[in-house]
N, C-alpha and C positions, 0 to 999 in steps of 0.2 A: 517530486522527482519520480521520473517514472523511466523500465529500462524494458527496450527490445529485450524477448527472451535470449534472441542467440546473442546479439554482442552484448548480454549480461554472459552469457555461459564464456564466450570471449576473458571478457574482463576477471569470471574469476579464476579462471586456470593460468593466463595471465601474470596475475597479480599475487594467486596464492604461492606459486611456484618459488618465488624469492622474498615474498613477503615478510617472514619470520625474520630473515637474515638481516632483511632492511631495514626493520621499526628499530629505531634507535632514539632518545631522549631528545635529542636533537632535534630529528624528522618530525616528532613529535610536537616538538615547540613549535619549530617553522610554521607544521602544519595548521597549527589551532591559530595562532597570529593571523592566519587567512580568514578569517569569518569577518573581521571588519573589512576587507577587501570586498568580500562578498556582498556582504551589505551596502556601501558605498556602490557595487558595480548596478546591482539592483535598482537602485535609487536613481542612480544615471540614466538606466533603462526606464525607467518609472517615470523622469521627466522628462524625458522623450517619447513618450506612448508609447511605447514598445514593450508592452504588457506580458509578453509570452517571454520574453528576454528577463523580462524583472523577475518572474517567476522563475524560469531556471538559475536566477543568479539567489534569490533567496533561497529556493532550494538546499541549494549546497549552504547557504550559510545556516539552515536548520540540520543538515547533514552536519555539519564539522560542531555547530555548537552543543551538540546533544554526544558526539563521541568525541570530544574534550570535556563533557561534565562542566557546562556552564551553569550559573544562575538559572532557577526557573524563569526567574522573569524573563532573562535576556532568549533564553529559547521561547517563549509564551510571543514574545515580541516578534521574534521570526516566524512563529507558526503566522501570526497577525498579518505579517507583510506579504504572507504568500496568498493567506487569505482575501486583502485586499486587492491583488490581482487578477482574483475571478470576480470579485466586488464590481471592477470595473469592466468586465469585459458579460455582465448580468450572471455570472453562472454561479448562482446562488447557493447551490445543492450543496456543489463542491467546497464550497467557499466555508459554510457550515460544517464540515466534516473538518477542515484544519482547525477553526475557530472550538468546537469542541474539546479539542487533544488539551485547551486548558480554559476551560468555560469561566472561570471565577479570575481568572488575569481581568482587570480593568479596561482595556484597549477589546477583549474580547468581548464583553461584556455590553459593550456601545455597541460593536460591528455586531452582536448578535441582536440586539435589539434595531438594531437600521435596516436589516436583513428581514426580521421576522415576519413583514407585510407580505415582502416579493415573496417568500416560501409560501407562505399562506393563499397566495394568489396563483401556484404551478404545481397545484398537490399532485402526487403520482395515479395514475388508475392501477387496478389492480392485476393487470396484467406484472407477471414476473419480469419481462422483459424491459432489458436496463445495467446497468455496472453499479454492482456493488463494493463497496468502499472496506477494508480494515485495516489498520494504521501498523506498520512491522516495524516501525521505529527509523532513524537515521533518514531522515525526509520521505520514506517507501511506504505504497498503500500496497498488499496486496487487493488481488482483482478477483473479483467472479463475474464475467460476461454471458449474460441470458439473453437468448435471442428464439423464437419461435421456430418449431420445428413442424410444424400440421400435425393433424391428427392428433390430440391433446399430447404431444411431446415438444419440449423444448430442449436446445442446445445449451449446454454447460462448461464453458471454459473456464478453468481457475489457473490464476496463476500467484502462488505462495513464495514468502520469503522467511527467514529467520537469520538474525544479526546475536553473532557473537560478540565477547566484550572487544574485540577490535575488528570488528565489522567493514570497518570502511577500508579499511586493508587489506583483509583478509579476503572480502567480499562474502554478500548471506548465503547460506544455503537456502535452494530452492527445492518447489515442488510444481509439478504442473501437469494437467489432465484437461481432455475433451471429453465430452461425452456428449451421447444423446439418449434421453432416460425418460416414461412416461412422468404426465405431469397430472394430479390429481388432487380437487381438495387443498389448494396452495401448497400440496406436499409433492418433494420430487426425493428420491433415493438414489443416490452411484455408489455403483457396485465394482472396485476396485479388485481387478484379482491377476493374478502371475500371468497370465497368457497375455494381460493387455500391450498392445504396442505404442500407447499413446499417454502413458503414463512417463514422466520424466523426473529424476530429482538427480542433488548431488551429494557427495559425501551423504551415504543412506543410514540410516537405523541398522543395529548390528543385526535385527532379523531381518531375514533377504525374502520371506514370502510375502508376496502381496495380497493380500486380501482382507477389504474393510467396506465395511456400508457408510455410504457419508448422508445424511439425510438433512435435506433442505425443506424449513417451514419458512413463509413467504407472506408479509403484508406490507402492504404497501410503500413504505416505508423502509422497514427492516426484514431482513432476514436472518433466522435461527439457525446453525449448523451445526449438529450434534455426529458425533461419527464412532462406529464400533470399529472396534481394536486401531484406533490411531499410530498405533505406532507399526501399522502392516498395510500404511496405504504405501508405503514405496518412495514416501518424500524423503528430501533433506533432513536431517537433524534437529529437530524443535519445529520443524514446518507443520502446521496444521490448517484443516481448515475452519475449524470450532471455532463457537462465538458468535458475538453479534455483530451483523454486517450492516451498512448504513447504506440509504441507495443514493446515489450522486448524478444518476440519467435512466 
C-alpha cells in the first residue's frame, strides 16, 4: 500500500478528528471480519489479471490483518499474495522486499527461492540512484527516492511513517524532506535545521528545534541511515529515518 503525501495528510486529520470517539468494539469486529473480503477481492482480481487491483486488494488485507493481531502465518500468507503480484508482473526487487517481512514462512521460502535467479540476473549498479524500501508496518513502505543531481550531488526525497497501536484509525504519523546534498564515497549527509521549508511532519516531537544530520552509506543493494539527534529532525512521532533500507528500483 502506498499513499499520495497530501491525501495521506487528508486522510489523517480526517479521520483523527472523530476517531477516538468512533473505535468502538463493535467497529472493531466489523472491521477485522473484512480481511477475508479482502482476500477473496484480491483473488478475483488475481484471476482476471488484474494484478495492480490484486495488489491493492491484499494490501489492505495485510493492512487489517496485522492491526487486528492475526496469526503469523495468516499475515506471512498476505505479505506472500502481495508478493506474488509483482512475481507476476517480473518486478522482482519489490516482490523480495514483501517476501522478507517473513523469510522462514514456507510459501515464502519457495517464492524466494523461484525469484533468486531473476534477482541474480538484474543486480543494481552502483549508482545511488533508485527507491529504497523500509517496511512501517500496516501494509506501508516508507520511501527514500534518489535521483541524480550533476556535479557529484544527488536528490533526496524521503517520505516516513510511524503506526501507533491503532494506526489504521488513527492514521501514522509522518515525516518528509527533500533535499539536495553532495554525494561522495557512497556517503551523502542531510542536514536538517529550523529555517528549512521543505521539511514536513505531523503531530511533532515535544522538541520543536529542528536540527539533525541524517547520514546516508550507499551499496548497491542497501542503504545505511544513521542520524544525529533524531528526535530534532522535525518528524512525526517515532518517525525515523535510521536503519537498513533495501533498494526495490
Amino acid at each position: 500500500m502506498s499513499f499520495h503525501p497530501k491525501c495521506l495528510v487528508a486522510l489523517v486529520l480526517a479521520v483523527s478528528a472523530g476517531a477516538q470517539a468512533d473505535i468502538t468494539e463493535a467497529r472493531i469486529t466489523a472491521d477485522c471480519a473484512k480481511v477475508s473480503h479482502y482476500a477473496a477481492e484480491g483473488k478475483a482480481a488475481w484471476a482476471a489479471n488484474k494484478f495492480a487491483a490484486a495488489r491493492a486488494a491484499f494490501e489492505e488485507q495485510v493492512s487489517w490483518s496485522e492491526q487486528c493481531d492475526l496469526p503469523d502465518d495468516q499475515i506471512a500468507a498476505a505479505y506472500n499474495a502481495v508478493a506474488n503480484t509483482y512475481i507476476q508482473q517480473a518486478d522482482y526487487h519489490r516482490a523480495w522486499a514483501w517476501l522478507m517481512l517473513a523469510p522462514g514462512y514456507p510459501e515464502s521460502v519457495q517464492n524466494l527461492a523461484l525469484i533468486k535467479d531473476k534477482l541474480a540476473a538484474e543486480p543494481f549498479s552502483r549508482s545511488p540512484d533508485g527507491v529504497w524500501w523500509k517496511y512501517a508496518g500496516r501494509g506501508i513502505w516508507q520511501s527514500i527516492k534518489v535521483t541524480s543531481a550533476g556535479n557529484d550531488k544527488i536528490n533526496v526525497d524521503f517520505e516516513g511513517y510511524a503506526f501507533g497501536l491503532m494506526g489504521l484509525y488513527n492514521g501514522p504519523n509522518m515525516g518528509h524532506f527533500v533535499r539536495t546534498v553532495a554525494f561522495s564515497g557512497n556517503h551523502a549527509t542531510v542536514k536538517l535545521r529550523d529555517d528549512d521549508d521543505d521539511v514536513s511532519s505531523n503531530d511533532t516531537d515535544s522538541d520543536d528545534s529542528i536540527n539533525c544530520n541524517i547520514h546516508l552509506q550507499f551499496t548497491p543493494d542497501q542503504l545505511t541511515v544513521t542520524t544525529v539527534r533524531p528526535q530534532q529532525c522535525g518528524f512525526g512521532h517515532n518517525v525515523t529515518a535510521n536503519g537498513t533500507w533495501i533498494r526495490v528500483q
